[in-house]
DSSP file (Angstrom, degrees, kcal/mol; ACC not computed):
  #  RESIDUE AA STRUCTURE BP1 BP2  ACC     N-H-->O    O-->H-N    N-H-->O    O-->H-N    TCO  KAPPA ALPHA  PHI   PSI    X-CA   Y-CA   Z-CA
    1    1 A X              0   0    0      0, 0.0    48,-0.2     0, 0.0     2,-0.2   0.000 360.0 360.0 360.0 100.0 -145.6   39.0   55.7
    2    2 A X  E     -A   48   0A   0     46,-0.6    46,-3.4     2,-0.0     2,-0.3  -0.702 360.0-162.6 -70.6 148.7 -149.7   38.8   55.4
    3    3 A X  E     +A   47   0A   0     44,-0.2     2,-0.2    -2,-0.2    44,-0.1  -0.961  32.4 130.1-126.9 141.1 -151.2   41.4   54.1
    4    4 A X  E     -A   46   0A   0     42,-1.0    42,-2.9    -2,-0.3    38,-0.0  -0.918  56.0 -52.5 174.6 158.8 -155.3   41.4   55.0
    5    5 A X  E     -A   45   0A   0     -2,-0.2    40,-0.2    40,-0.2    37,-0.1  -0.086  56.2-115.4 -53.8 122.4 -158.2   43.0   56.2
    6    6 A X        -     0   0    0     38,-2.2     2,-0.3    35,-0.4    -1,-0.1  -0.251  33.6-147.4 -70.6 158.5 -158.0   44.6   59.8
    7    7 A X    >   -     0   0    0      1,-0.1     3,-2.1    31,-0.0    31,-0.1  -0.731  35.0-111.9-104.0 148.1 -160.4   43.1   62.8
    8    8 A X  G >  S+     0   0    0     -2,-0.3     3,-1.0     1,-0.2     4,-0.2   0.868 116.5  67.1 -51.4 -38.1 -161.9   44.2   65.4
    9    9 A X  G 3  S+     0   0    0      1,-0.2     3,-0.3     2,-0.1    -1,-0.2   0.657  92.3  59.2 -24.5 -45.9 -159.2   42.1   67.2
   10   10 A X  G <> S+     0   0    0     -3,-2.1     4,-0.9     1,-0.2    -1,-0.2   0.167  71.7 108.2-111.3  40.7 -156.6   44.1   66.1
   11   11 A X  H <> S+     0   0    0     -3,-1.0     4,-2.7     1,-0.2     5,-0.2   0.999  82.1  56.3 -54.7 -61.2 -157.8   47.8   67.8
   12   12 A X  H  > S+     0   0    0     -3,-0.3     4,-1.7     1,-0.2    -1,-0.2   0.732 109.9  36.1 -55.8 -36.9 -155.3   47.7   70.1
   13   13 A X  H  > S+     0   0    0      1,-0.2     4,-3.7     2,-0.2     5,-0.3   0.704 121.8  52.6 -74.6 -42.6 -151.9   47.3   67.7
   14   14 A X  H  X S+     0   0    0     -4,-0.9     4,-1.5     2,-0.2    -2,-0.2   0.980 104.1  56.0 -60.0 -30.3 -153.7   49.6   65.3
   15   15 A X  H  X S+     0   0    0     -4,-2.7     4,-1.9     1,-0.3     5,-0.3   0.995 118.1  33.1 -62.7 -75.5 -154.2   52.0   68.2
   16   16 A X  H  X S+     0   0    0     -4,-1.7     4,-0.8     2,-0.2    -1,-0.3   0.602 109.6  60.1 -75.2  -3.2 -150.7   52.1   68.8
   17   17 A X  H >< S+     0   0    0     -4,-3.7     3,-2.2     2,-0.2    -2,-0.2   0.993 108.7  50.3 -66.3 -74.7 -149.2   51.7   65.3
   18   18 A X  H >X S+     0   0    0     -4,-1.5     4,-1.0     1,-0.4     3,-0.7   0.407 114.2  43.8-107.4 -29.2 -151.0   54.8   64.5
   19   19 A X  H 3< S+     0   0    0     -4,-1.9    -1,-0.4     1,-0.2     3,-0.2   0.799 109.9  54.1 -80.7 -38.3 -149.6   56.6   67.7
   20   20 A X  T << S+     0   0    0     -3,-2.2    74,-0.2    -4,-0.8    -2,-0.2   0.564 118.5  34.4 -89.7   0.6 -146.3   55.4   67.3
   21   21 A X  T <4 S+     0   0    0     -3,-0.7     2,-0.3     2,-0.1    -2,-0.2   0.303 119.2  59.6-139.8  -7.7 -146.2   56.9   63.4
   22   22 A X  S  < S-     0   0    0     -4,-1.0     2,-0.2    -3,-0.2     5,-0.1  -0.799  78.0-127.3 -91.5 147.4 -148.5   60.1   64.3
   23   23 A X    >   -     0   0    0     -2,-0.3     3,-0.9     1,-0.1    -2,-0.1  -0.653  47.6 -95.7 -69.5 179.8 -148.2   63.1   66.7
   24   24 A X  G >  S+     0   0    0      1,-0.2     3,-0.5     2,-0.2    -1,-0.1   0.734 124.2  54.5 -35.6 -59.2 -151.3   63.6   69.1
   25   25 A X  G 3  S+     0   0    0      1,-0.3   124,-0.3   124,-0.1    -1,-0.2   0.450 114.5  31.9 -72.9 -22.5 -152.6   66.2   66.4
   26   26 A X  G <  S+     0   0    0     -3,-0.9    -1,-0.3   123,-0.1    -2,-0.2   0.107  95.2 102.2-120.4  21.9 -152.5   64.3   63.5
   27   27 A X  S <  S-     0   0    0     -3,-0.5     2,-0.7    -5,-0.1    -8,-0.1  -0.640  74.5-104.8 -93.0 161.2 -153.4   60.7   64.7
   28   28 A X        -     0   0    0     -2,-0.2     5,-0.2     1,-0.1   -10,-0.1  -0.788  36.0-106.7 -92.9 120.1 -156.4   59.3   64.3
   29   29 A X     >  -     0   0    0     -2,-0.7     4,-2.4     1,-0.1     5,-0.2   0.258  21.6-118.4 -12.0 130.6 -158.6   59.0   67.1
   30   30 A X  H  > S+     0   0    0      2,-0.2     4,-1.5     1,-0.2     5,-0.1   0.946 118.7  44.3 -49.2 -52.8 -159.3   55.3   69.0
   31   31 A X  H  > S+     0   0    0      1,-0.1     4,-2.4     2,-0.1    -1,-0.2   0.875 116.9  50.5 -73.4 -13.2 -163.3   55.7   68.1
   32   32 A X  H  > S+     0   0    0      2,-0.2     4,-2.7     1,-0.2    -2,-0.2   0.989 112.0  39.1 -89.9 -30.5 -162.2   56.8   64.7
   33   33 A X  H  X S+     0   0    0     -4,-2.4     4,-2.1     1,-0.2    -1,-0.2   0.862 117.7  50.9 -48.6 -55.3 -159.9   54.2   63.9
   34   34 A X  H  X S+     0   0    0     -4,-1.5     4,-1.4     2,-0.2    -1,-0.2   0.828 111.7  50.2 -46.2 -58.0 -162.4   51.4   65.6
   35   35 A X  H  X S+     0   0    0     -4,-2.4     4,-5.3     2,-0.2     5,-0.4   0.872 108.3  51.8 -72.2 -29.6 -165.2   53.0   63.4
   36   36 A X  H  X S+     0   0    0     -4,-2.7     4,-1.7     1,-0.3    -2,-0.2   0.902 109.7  50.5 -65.3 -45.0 -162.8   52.7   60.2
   37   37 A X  H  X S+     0   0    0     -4,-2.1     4,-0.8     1,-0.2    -1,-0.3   0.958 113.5  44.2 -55.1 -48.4 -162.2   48.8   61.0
   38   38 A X  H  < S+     0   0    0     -4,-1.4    -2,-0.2     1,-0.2    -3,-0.2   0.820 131.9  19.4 -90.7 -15.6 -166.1   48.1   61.4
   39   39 A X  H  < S+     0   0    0     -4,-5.3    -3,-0.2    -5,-0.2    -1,-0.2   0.977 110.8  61.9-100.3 -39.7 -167.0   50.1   58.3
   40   40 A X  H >< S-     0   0    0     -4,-1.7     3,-3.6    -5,-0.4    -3,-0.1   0.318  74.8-179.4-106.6 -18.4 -164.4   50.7   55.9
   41   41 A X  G ><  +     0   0    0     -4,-0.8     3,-0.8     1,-0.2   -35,-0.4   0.041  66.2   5.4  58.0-118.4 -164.0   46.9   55.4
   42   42 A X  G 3  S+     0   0    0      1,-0.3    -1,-0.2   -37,-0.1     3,-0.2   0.761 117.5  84.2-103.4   5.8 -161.1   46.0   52.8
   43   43 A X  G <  S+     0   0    0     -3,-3.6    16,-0.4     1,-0.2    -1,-0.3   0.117  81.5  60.0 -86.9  39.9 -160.5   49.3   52.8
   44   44 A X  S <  S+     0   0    0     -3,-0.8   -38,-2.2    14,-0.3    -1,-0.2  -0.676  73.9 177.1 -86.8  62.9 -158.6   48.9   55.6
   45   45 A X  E     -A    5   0A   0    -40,-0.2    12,-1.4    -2,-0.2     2,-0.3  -0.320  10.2-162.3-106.2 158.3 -155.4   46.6   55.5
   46   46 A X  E     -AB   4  56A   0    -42,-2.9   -42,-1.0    10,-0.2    10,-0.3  -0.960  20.2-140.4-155.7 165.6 -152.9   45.5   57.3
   47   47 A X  E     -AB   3  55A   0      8,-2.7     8,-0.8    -2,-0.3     7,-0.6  -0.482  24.3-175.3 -94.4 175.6 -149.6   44.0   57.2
   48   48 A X  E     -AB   2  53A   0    -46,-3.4   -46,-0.6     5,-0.2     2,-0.3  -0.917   1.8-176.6-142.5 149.6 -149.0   41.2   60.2
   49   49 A X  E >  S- B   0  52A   0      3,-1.3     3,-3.0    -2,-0.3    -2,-0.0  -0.827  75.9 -13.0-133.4 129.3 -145.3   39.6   60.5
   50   50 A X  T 3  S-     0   0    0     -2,-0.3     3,-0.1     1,-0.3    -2,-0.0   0.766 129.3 -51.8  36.8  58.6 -145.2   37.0   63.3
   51   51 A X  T 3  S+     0   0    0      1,-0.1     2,-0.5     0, 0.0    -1,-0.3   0.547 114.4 107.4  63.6   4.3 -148.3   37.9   64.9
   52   52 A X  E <  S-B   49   0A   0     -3,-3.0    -3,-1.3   -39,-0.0     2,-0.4  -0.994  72.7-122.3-131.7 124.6 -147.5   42.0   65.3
   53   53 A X  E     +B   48   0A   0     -2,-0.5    -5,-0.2    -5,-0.2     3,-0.1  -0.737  39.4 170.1 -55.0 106.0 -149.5   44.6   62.9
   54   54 A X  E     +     0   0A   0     -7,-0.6    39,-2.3    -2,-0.4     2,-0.4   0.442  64.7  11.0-119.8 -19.3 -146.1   46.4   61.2
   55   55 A X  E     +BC  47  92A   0     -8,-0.8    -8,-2.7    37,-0.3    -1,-0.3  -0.998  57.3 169.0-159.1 142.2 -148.3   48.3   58.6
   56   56 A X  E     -BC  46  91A   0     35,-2.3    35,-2.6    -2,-0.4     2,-0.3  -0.962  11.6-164.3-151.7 171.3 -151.5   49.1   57.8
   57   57 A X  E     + C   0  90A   0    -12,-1.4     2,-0.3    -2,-0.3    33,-0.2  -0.845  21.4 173.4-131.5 168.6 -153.2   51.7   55.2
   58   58 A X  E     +     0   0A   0     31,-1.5    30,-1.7    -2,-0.3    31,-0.5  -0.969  11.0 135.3-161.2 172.5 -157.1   52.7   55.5
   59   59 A X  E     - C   0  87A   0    -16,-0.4     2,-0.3    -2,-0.3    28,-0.2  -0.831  40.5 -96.9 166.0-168.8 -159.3   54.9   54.0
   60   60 A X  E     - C   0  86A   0     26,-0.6    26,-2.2    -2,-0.2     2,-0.2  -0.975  17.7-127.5-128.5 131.2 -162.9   55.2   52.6
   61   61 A X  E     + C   0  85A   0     -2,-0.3    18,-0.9    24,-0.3     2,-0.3  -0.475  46.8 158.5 -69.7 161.0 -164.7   55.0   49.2
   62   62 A X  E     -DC  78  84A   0     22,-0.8    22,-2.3    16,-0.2    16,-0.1  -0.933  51.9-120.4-173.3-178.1 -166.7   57.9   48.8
   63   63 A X  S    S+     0   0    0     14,-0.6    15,-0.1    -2,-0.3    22,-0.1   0.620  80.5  98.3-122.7 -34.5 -168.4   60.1   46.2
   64   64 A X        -     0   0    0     13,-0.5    20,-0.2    20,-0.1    -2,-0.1  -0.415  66.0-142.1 -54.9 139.3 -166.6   63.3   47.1
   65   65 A X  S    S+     0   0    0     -2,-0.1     2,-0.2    18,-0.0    -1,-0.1   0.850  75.3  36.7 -62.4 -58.3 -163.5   64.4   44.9
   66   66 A X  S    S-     0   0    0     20,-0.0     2,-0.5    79,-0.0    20,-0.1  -0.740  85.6-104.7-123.9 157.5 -161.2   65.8   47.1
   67   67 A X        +     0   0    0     -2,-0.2     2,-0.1    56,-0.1    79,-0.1  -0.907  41.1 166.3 -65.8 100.6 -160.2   65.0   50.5
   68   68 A X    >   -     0   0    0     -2,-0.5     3,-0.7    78,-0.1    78,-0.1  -0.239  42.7-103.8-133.9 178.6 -161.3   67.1   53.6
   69   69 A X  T 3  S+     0   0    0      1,-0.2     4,-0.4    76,-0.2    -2,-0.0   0.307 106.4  71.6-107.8  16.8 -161.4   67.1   57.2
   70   70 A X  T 3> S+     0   0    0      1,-0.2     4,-0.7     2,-0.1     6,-0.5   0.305  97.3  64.1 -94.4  -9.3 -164.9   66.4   58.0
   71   71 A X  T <4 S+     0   0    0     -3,-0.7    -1,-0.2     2,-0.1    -2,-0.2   0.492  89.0  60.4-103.3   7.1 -163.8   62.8   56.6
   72   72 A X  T  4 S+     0   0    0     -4,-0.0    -2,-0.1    16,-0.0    -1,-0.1   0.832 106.8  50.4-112.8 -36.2 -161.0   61.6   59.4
   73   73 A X  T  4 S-     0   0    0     -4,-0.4     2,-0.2     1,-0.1    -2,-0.1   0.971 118.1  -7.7 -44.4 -61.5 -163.7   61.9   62.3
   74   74 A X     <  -     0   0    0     -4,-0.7     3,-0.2   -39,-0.1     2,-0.2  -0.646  60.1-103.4-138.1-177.3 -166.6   59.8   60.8
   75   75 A X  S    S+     0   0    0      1,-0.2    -4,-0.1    -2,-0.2    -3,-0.0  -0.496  72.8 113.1-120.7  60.7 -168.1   58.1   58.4
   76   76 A X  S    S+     0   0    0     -6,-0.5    -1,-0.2     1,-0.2    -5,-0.1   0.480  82.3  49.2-113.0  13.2 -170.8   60.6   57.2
   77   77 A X  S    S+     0   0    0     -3,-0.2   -14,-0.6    -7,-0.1   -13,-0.5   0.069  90.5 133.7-111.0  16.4 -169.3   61.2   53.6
   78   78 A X  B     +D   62   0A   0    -16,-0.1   -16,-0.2   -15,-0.1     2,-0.1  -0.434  29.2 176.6 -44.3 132.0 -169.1   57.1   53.2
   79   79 A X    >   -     0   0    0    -18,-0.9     3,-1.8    -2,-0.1     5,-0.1  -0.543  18.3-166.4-152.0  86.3 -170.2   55.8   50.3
   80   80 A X  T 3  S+     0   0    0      1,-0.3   -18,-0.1    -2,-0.1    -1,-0.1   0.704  99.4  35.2 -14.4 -62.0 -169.8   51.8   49.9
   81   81 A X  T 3  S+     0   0    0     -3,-0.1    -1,-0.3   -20,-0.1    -3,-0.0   0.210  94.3 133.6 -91.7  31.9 -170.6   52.1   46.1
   82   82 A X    <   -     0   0    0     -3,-1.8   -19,-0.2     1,-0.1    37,-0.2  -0.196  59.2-127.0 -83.8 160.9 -168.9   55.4   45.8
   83   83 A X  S    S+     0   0    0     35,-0.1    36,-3.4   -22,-0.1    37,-0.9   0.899  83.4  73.7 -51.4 -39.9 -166.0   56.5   42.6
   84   84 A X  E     -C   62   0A   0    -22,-2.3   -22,-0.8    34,-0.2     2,-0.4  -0.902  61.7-158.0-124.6 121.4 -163.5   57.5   44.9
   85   85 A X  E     -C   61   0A   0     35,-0.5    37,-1.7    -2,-0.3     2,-0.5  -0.634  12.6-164.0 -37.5 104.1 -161.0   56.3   47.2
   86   86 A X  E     -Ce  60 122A   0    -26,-2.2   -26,-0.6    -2,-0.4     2,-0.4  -0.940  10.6-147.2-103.3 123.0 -159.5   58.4   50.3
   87   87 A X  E     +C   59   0A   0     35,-1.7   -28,-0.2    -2,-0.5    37,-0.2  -0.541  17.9 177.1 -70.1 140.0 -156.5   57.5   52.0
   88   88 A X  E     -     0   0A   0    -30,-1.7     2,-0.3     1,-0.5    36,-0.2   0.822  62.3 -10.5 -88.0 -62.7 -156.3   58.3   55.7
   89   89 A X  E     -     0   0A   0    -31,-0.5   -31,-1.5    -3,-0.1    -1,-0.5  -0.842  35.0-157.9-138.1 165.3 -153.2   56.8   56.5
   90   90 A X  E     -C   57   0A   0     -2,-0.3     2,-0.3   -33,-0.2   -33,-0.2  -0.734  28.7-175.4-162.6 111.3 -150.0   54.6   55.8
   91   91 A X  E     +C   56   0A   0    -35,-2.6   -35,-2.3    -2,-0.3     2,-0.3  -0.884  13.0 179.8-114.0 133.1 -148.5   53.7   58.8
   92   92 A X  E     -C   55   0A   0     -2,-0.3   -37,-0.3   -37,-0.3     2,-0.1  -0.963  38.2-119.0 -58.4 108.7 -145.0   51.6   59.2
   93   93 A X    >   -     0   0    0    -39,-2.3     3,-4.0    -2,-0.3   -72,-0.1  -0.553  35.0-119.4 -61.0 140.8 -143.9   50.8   62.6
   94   94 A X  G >  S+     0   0    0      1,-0.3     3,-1.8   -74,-0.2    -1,-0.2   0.842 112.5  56.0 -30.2 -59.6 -140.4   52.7   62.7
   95   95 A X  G 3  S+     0   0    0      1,-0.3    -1,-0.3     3,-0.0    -2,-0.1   0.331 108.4  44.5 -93.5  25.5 -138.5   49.9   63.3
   96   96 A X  G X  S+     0   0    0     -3,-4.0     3,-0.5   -42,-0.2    -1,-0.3  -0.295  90.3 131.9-126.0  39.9 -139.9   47.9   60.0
   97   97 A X  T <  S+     0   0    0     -3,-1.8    -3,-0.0     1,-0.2    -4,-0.0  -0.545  70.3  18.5 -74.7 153.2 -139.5   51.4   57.8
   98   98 A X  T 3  S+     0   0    0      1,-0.2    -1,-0.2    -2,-0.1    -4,-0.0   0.637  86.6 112.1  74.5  13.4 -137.7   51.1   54.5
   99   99 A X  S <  S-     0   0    0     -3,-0.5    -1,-0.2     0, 0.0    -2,-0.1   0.574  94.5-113.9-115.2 -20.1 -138.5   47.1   54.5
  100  100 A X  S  > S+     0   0    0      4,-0.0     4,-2.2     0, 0.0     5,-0.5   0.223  83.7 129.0 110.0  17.2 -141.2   48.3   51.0
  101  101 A X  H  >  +     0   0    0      2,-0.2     4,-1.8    -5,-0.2     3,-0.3   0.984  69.8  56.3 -73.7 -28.9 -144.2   47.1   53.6
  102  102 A X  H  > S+     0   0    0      1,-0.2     4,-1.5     2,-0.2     5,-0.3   0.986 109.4  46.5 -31.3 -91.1 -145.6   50.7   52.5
  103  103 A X  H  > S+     0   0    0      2,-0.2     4,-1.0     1,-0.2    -1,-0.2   0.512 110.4  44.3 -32.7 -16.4 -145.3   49.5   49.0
  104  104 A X  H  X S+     0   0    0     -4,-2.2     4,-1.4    -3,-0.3     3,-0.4   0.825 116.9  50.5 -92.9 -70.8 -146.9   46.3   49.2
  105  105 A X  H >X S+     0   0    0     -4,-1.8     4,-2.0    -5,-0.5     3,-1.5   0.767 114.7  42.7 -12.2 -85.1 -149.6   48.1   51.4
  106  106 A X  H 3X S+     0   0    0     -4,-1.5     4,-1.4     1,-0.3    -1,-0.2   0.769 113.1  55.8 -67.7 -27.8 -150.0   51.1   48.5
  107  107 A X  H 3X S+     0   0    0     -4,-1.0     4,-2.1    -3,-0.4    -1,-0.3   0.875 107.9  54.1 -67.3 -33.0 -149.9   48.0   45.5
  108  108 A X  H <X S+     0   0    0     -3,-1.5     4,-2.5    -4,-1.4     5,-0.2   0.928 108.5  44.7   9.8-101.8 -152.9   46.4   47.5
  109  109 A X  H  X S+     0   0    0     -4,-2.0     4,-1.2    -5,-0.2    -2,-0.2   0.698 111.5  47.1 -95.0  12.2 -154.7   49.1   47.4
  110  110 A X  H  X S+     0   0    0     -4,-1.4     4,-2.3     2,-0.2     5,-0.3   0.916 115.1  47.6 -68.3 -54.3 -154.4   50.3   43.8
  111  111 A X  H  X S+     0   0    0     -4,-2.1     4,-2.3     2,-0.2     5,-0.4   0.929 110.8  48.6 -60.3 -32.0 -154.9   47.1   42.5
  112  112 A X  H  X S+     0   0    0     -4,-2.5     4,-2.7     1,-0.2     6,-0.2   0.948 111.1  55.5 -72.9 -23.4 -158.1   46.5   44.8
  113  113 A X  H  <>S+     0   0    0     -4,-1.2     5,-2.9    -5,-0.2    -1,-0.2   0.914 112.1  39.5 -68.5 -37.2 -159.4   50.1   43.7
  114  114 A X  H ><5S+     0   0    0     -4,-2.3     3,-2.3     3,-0.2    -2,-0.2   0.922 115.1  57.5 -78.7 -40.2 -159.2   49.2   39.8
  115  115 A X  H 3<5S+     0   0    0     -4,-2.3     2,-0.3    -5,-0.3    -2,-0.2   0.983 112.6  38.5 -47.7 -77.2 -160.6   45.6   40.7
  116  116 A X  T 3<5S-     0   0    0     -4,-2.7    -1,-0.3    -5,-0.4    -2,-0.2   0.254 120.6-114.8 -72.4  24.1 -163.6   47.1   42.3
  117  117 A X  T < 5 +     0   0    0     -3,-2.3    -3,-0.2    -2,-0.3     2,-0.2   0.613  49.8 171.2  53.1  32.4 -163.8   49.9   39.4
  118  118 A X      < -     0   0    0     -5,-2.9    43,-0.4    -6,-0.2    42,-0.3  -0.249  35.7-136.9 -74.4 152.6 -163.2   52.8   41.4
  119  119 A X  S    S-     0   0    0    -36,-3.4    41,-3.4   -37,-0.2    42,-1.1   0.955  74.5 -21.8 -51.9 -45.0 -162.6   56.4   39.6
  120  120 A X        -     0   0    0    -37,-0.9   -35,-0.5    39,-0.3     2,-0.2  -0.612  46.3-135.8-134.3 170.7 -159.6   57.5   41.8
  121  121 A X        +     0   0    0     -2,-0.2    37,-1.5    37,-0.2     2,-0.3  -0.716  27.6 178.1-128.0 158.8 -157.7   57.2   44.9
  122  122 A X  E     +eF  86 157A   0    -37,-1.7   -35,-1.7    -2,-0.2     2,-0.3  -0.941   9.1 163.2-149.7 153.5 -156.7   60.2   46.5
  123  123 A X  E     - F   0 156A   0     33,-2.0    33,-5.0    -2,-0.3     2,-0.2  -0.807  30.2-126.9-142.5 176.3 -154.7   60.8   49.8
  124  124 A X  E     + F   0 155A   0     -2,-0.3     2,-0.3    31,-0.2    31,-0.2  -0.895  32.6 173.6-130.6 150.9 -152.7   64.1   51.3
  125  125 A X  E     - F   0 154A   0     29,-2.4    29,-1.8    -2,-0.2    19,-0.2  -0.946  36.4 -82.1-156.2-178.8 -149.3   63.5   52.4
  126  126 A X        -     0   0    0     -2,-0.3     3,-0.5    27,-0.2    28,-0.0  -0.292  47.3-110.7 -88.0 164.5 -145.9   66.0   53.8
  127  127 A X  S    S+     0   0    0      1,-0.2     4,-0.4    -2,-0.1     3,-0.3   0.824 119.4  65.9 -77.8 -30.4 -144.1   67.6   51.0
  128  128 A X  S    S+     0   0    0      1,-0.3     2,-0.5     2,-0.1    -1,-0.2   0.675 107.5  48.6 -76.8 -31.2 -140.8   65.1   51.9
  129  129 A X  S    S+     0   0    0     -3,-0.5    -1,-0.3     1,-0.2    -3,-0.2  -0.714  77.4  92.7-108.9  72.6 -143.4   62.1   50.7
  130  130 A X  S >> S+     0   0    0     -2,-0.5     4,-1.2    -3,-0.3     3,-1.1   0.319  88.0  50.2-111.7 -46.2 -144.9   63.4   47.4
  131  131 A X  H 3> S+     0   0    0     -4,-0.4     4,-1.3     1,-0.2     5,-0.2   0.910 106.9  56.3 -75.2 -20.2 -141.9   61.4   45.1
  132  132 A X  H 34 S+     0   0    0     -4,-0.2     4,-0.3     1,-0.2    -1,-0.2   0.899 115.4  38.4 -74.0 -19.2 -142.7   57.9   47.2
  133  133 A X  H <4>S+     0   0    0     -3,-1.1     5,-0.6     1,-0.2    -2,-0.2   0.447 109.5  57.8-105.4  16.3 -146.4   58.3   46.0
  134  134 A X  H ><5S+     0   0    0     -4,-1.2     3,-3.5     3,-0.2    -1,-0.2   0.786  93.6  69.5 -84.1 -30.4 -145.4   59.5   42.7
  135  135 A X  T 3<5S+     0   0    0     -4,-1.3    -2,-0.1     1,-0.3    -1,-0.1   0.882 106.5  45.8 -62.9 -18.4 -143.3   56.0   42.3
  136  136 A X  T 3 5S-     0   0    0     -4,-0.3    -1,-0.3    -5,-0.2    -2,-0.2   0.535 132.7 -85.6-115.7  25.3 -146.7   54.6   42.1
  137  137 A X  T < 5S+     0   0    0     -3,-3.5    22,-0.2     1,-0.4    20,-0.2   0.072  74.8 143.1 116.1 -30.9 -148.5   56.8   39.8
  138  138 A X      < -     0   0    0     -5,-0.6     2,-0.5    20,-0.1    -1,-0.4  -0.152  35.0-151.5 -49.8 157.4 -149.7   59.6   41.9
  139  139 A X  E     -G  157   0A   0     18,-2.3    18,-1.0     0, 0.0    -1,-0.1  -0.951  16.5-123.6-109.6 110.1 -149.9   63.1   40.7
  140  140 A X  E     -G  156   0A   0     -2,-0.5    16,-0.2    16,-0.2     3,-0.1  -0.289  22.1-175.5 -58.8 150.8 -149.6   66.4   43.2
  141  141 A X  E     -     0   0A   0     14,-1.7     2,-0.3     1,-0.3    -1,-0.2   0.571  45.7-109.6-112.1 -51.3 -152.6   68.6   42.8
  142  142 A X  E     +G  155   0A   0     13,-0.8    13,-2.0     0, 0.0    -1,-0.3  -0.937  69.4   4.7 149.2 153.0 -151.3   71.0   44.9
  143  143 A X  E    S-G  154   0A   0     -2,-0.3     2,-0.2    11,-0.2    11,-0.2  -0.186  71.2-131.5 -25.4 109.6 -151.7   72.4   48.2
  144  144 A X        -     0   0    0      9,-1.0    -1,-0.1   -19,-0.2   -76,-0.0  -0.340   8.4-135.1 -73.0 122.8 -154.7   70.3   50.1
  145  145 A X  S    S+     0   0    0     -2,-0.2     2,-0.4   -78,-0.1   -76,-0.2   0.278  72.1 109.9 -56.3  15.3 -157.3   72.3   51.7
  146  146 A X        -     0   0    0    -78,-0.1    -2,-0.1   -79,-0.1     7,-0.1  -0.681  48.2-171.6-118.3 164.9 -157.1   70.3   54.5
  147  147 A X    >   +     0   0    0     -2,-0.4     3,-1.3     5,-0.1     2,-0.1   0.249  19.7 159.8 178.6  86.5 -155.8   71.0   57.9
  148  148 A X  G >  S+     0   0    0      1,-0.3     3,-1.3     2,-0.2     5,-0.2  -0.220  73.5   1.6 -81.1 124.7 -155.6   68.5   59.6
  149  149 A X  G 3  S-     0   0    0   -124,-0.3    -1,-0.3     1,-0.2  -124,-0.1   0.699 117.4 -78.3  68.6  20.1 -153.3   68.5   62.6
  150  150 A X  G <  S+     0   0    0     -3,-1.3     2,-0.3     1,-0.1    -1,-0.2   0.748  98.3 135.1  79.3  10.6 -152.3   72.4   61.9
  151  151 A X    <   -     0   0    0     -3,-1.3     2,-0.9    -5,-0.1    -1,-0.1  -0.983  68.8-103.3-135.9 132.5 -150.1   71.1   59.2
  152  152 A X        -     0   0    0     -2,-0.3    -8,-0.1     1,-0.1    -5,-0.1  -0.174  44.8-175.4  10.3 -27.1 -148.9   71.7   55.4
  153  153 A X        -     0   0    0     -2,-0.9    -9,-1.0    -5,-0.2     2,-0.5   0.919  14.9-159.4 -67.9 158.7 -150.7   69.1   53.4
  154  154 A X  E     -FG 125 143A   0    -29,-1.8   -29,-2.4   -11,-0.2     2,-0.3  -0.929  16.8-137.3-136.6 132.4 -150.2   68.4   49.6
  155  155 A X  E     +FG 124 142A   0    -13,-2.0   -14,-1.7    -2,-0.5   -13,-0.8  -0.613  27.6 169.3 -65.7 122.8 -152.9   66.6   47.7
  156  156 A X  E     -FG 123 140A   0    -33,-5.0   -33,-2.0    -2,-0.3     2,-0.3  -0.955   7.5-171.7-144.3 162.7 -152.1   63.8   45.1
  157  157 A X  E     -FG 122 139A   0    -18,-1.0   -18,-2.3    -2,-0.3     2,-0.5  -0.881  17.4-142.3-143.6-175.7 -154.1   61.4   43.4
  158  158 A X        -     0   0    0    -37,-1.5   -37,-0.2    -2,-0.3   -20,-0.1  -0.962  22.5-129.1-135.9 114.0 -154.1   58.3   41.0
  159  159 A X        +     0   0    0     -2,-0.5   -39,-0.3   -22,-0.2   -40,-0.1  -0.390  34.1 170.1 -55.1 131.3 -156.6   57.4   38.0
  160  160 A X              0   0    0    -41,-3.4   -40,-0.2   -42,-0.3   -41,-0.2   0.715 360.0 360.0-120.5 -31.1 -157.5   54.2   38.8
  161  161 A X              0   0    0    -42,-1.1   -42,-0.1   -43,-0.4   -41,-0.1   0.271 360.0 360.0-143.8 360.0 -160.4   53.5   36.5
């Protein structure tokens, strides 16, 4: 398993890892995803086994605290040098679930967020996944203001720095 920074190369597996781990309503767009690779840098990873993208995580540094939904379109609350980390996503194709490529993914990027001296991370996730991001330090805030894709969210975050 590599784990490394996604490519422009790899739109097309990202396209569809992200379809295959989304519905319609809460996947991320093809321009947004594409935009996330050419800006977002090494926040963006993903894992590759034999040539096939099996995992990836993404998200943006930013300056904003909390996550919202003005941030999963574009990149107009990007901020290179910014405190805070948002997760978008963490994607597993189904038939590599349960295999910890999520974990290796989520150890990544905690460690690359304290490396680069960021404040936070913070991501939104279904209620059924609040104790897998607790195993790594997150905390629930609570119900997320966001709603994204019409659906529950619960906000949680990790002190990174």
């Amino acid at each position: 398993m590599i784990l490394r920074e996604a490519r422009s190369s790899d739109l097309g597996q990202i396209i569809a890892l992200e379809q295959a781990c989304f519905p319609p309503e809460q996947a991320a767009s093809p321009s947004a995803l594409k935009e996330r690779i050419e800006r977002f840098g090494p926040y963006f990873l993903v894992a590759e086994k034999g040539g096939t993208i099996v995992g990836m995580i993404n998200g943006m540094p930013t300056n904003e605290t909390d996550l919202c939904d003005e941030m999963y379109e574009g990149a107009l609350l990007y901020d290179p040098a910014g405190g805070h980390i948002m997760i978008f996503g963490v994607d597993t194709l189904p038939a590599f679930e349960h295999q910890g490529i999520a974990s290796m993914l989520m150890e990544a990027y905690i460690k690359s967020a304290r490396k680069d001296g960021r404040k936070s991370i913070v991501l939104t996730c279904r209620k059924r996944l609040i104790g897998f991001y607790e195993q790594f330090g997150f905390v629930c805030e609570g119900i997320s203001g966001s709603e994204h894709g019409n659906v529950v969210w619960y906000q949680m975050r990790i002190v990174t720095g």
